[in-house]
N, C-alpha and C positions, 0 to 999 in steps of 0.2 A: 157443591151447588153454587152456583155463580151468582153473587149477588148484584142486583141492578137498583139504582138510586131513581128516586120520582123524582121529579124535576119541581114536577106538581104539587108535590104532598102540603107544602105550605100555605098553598093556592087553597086546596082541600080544607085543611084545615083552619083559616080562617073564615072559611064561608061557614063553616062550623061554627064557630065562636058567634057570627051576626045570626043563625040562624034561633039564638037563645035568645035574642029578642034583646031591644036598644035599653028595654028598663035592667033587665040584667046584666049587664054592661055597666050601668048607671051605679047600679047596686056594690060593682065593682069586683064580680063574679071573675074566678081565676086572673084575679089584678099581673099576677107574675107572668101568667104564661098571653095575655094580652100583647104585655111590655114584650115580652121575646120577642111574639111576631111582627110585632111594628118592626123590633132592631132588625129584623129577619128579610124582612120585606125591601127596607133601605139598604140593608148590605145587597141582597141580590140585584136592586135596582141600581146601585153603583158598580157592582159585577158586571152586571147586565150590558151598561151602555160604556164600560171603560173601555176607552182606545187599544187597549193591546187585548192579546185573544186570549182568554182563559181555559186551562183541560184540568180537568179532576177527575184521577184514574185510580181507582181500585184496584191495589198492589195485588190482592188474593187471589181476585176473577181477574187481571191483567183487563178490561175491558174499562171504558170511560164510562165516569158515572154522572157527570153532567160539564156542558160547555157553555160559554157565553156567547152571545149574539154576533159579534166581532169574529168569533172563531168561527161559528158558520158565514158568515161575510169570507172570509178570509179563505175558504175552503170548499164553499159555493156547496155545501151540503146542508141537506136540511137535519132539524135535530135527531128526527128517526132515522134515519142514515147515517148519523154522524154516533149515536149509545150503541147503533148494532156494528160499528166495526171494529176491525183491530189499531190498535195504536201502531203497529210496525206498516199499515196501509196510512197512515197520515206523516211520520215523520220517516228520515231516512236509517238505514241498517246500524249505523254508528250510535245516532243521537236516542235508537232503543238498549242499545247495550249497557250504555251509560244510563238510561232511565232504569233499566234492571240491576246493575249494580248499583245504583244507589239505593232502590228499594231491595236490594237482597243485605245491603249491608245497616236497614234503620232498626234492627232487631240488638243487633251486637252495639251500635251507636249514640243507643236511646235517643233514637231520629231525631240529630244533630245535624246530621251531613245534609249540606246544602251544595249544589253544584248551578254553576254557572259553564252555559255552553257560549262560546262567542258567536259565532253564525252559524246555522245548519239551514234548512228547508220545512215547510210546511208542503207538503204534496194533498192536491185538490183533485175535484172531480175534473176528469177530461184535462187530465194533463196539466193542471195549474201548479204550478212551483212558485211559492211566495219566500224570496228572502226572511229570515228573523232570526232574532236573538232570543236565546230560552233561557227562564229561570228556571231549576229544578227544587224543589222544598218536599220535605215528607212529614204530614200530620198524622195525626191519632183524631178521628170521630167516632167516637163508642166503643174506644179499643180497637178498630179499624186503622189502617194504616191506606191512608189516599198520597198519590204521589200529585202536589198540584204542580201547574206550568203555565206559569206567562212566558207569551211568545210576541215579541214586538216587530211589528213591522219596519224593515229596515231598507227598503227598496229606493226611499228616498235619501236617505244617509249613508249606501251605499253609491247612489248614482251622482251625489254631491264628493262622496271621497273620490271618486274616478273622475269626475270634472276637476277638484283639487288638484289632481296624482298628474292629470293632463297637463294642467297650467303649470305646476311645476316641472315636469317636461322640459314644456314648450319656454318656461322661464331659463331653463336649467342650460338649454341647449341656445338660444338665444346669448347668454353670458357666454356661455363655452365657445360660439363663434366667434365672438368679439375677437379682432387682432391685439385690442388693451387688455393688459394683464390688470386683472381687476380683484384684489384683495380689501376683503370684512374684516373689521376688528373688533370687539367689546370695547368695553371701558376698562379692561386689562390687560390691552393691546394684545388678546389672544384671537389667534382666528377662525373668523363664524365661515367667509369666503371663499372660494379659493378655485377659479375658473382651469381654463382647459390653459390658458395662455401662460397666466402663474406655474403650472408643471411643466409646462415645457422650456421656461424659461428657467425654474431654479434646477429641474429635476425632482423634486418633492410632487411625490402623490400625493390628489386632494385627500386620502385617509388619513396620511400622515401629517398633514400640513392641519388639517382642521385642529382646532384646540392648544397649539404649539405657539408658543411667542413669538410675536413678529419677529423681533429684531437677530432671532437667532436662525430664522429664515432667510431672511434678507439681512445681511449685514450691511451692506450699503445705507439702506435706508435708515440707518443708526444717525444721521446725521439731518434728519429730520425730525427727530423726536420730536420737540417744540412746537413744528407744526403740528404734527398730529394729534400732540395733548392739546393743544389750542383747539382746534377743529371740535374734538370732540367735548369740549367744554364749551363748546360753542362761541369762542372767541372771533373766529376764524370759518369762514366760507370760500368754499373754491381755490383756494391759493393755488399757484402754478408755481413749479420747479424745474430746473432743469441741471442733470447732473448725469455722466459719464464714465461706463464702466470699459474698464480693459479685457476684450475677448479674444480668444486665441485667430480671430481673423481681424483683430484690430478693435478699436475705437469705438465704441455704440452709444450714440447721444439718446437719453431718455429723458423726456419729459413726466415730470409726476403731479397730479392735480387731486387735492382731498378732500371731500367734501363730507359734513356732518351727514348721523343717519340718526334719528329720534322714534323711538319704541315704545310700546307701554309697559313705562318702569324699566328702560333696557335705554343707555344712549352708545354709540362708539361711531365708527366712520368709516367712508367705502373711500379705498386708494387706488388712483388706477394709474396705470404705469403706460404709455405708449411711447413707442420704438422711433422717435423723428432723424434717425438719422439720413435716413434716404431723402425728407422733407426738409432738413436743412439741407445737405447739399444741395438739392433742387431750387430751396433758396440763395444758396450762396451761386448757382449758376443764374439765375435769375439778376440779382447784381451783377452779377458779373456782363452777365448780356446787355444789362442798359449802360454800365460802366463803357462797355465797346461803344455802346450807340453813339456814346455824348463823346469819347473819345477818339472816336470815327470820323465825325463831322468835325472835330479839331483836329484830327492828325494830316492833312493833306494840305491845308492852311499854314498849319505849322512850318512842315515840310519843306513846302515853299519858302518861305518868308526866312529859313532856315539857309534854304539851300544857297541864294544866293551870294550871303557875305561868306559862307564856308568855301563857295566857289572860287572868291576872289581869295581868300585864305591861302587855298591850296595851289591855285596858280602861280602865287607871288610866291608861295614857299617854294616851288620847284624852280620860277625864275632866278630865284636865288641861288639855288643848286647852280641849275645850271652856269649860272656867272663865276658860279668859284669850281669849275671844273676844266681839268688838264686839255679833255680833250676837244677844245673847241679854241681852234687858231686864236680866234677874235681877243676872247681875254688875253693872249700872251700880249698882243700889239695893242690892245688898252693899257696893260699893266706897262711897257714900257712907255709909252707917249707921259704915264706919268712920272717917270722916271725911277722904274723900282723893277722888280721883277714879279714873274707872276707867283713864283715857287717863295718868295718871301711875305707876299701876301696868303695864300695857303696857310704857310706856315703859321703865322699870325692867326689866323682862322681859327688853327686849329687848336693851338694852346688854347685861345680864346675860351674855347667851346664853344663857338658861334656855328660850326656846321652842324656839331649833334644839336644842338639846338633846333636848331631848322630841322633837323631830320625829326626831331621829335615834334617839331609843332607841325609837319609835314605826316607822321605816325598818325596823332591826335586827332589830325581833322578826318581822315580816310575813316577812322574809327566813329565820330560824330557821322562820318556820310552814310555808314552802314546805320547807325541810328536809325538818321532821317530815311535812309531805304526799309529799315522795316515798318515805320512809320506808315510812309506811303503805301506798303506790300498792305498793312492793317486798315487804310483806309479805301485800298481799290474794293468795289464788288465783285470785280472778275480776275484772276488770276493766271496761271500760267495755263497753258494747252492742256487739258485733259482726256487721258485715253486707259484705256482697258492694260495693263502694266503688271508684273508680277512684284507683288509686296515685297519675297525674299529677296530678291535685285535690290531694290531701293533701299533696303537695312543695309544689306552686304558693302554697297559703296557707301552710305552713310556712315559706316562702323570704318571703314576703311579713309576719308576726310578726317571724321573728330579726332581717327586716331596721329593725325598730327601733332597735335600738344601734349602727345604722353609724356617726350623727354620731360616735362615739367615736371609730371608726378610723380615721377621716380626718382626725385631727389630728397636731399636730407633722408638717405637711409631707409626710406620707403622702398617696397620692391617693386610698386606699383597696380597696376589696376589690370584685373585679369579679365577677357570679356568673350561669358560663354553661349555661346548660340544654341537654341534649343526650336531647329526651323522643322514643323509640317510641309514637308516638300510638296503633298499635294493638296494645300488650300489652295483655292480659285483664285483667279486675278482680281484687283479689285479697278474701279474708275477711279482716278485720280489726278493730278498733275506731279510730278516724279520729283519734280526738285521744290516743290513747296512740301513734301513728303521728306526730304533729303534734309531738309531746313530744319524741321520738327525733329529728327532722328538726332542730329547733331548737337542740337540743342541739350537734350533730354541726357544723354551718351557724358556729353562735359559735362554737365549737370553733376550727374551721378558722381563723373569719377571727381571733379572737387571738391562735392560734401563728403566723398571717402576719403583723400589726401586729406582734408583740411581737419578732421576728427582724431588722425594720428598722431602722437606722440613719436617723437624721432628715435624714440628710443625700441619704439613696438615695432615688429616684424610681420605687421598683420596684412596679408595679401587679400584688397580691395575685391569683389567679383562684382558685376554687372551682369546680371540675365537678359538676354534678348529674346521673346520667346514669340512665334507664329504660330495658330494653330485656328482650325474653324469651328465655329461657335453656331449651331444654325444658319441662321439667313447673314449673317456679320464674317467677318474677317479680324479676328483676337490678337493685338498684338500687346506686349509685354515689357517693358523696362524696369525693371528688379533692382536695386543695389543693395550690398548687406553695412550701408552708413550709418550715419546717426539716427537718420530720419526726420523729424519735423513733432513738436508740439503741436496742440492746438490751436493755439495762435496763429503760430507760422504759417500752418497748413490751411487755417481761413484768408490770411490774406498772400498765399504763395501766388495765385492767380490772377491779384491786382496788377495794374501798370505801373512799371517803376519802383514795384516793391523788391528788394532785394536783400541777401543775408550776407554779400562778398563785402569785401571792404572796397574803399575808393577807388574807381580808374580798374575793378576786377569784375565788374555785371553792370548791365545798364538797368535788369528789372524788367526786361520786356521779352525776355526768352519763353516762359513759360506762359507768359500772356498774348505774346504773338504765335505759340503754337495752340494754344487752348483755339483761338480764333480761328487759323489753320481747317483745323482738325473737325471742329465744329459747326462754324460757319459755312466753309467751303465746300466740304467733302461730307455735310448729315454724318459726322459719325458723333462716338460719345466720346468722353475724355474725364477720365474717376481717378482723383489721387486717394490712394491708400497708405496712411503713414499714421508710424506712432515712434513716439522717443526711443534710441537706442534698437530699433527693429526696424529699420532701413524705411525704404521707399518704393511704394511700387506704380507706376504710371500703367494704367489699363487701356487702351485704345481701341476703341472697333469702328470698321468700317463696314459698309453697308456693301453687300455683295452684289453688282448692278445684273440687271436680266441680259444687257448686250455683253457682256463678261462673261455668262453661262450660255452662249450662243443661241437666247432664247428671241431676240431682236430686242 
């Protein structure tokens, strides 16, 4: 027979008790069982109004034997609806299983076992599903075994962890697009951090990476420590660094800036690492641009001012010549009127050294005039006639001038400079003018093959190569100058592009090769111009030009 619990019975029973009248009461008539129902009264009126939902199920008759207020709130049934049904019509198939095995196991227990369910459902009239959390407990009343259940409402703690779970998301993915590699650390420089930008930069997975000491992640950054213990002792705010690692495509200038992170009861620091090397060069062409400007407006002034005592220079050097030469009548009938001969005078000359003299101060000035010619070439706006021309032309004769001064490099034992073409026959023409192109090639080509001669030992057999390479690049026209030389520090390679900066010895570069093709190439012709160098890994000169629409017969 099923047993069903009154809800009422205390209700009953204490109107029983007032109905013995207030003197018997006074008299202090069942003092004990009074006191019960007062306690009785308060406990169910704390039951009654407590914020989570109360069930008390009779394990025998599987059927509820009283609820609290809340749980009808929460279930939208009234109490006679809620003692006539089943427990598996309120909670779901799982969260009955679990209430059955724990009431099937309080017998062997000595209703001990207590179970905690983390989330299941409360199921309502007309379809209402209330999130909660359930406690399960099994008591003894009368030798009765009731299984009770607090159920708390978790709709709000619920919808707050999914607004959390959001935000970190959206925090989560916010860092991870950052282009700065952005690494957390404790106060035992182990890391909390570790973005999308940090894996792909060390190769460490953030699994792997989280909890792992910096410095065996990053060993670079071993040379920061001080700042970082600084920082996070709070010494130090923001400091900025900047320091350069060697990657298999060269040079990558990194900026590192650290700044304190403060916690409750937790201090360490967020380090972010971003990639400036693109940003410096951009700056170092930015100097360089104003360096032309201011350089611009002097080189044509110069030029002048230049030209004209080199003029007298060079004319009197060759009047000179010409006075001390055979084949001109005149000197023979001057040299006799002074009574001498002309072949005695020559001769004279020549012991002297007075002719190779002249010849060389005669060398030196044509040498200064080309100077002041690319001076001027660097100070005009407009340059030579520009037309629609095939790039590989202009390399092929370019390669074919520089290669003039090879006899040079193929002495002292050197075998010389080998220079190999690697031409896309069918990139497009590009606009240009053909011999400020021819200028830059030649430039670049000697360039090359000197820093390769000049890195030799006479004793090494090591055959120099230049790469000359064409090839189309999208909308640009790629060309290529490779050497496998010393290559360039970072020093050198900051101020290679300056005027007048040079690495030859005296009377061997003027310093304006590289700075009057940077100009060239840049100025003239919108194309770009990127040195790629690092020590002992050559040099490679990158060049594009911009593919004109009247070159693709677009007008």
């Amino acid at each position: 027979m099923k047993r069903r619990s009154n809800p009422e019975g205390a209700e009953i029973v204490r109107n029983k008790l007032i109905g013995l009248g207030e003197n018997s009461m006074r008299k202090s008539y069942y003092p004990e069982l009074r006191d019960r129902i007062y306690e009785l009264e308060r406990f169910r009126a704390l039951v009654e109004h407590a914020n989570d939902a109360f069930f008390v199920l009779d394990v025998s008759s599987w059927c509820f034997a009283d609820v609290n207020a809340t749980a009808l709130k929460k279930t939208n049934f009234s109490r006679e609806e809620m003692l006539t049904r089943s427990p598996d019509s309120i909670f779901p198939k799982e969260t009955c299983e679990l209430m059955r095995a724990v009431s099937s196991d309080s017998e062997s227990s000595a209703f001990h076992r207590n179970e905690d369910i983390s989330l299941t459902e409360l199921l309502g009239k007309n379809g209402i599903r209330v999130p909660v959390e359930i406690t399960v407990r099994v008591h003894l009343v009368g030798g009765i075994p009731y299984l009770v259940m607090v159920a708390r409402d978790v709709t709000r703690k619920l919808a707050d962890q999914r607004e959390l779970q959001n935000t970190r998301n959206y925090l989560g993915n916010v860092i991870d697009s950052m282009q700065s590699i952005l690494v957390g650390i404790n106060e035992e420089l182990k890391v909390v951090l570790w973005n999308a930008s940090a894996v792909e930069e060390t190769g460490v997975a953030k699994k792997d990476a989280l909890g792992s000491y910096i410095f065996n992640l990053m060993p670079e950054l071993r040379k920061f420590e001080q700042l970082i213990s600084r920082t996070i002792q709070n010494e130090k705010t923001g400091e900025t660094e900047i320091f350069t690692v060697e990657h298999i495509g060269g040079t990558v200038i990194f900026e590192i800036v650290v700044f304190p992170f403060k916690g409750e009861g937790e201090a360490g620091a967020v380090i972010r690492i971003d990639n400036i090397t693109d940003r410096t060069r951009m700056e170092e062409v930015m100097v360089q641009t104003e360096k032309m400007m201011t350089v611009g407006g002097l080189a044509a002034g110069m030029a002048h001012e230049i030209n004209n005592p080199l003029g007298g220079i060079l004319q009197a050097s060759q009047n000179v010549l010409r006075r001390l030469s055979s084949d001109l009548e005149i000197n023979q009938q001057v040299a006799l009127e002074c009574g001498t001969t002309f072949d005695a005078i020559y001769a004279y000359c020549n012991k002297r050294g007075i002719i190779s003299k002249i010849e060389s101060i005669q060398q030196l000035g044509e040498r200064s005039a080309k100077i002041v010619a690319n001076m001027l070439q660097f100070s005009r706006q407009t340059g030579g006639k520009q037309d629609c021309t095939s790039l590989t032309d202009i390399v092929n004769t370019a390669i074919e001038l520089s290669s003039s001064g090879y006899e040079l490099y193929q002495t002292k034992g050197h075998k010389g400079v080998q220079i190999i073409r690697e031409f896309d026959e069918s990139v497009p023409d590009i606009y240009c003018a053909p011999s400020e192109i021819e200028q830059v090639l030649i430039n670049l080509v000697k360039n090359s093959a000197q820093a390769i001669t000049s890195a030799v030992k006479e004793s090494e057999s090591k055959i120099g190569k230049i790469y000359v390479r064409i090839k189309r690049e999208g909308s640009h026209v790629r060309l290529e100058i490779e050497d496998n030389g010393p290559g360039m520090d970072a020093d050198t390679k900051k101020k290679a592009l300056e005027p007048f900066f040079t690495t030859k010895g005296i009377g061997e570069g003027t310093g304006l090769g590289l700075f009057v093709s940077y100009f060239i190439i840049t100025q003239k012709h919108k194309g770009s111009f990127v040195i790629e160098t690092s020590p002992m890994l050559g040099t490679k000169i990158i060049i594009k030009f911009p593919v004109a629409n009247q070159c693709l017969g677009l007008g």
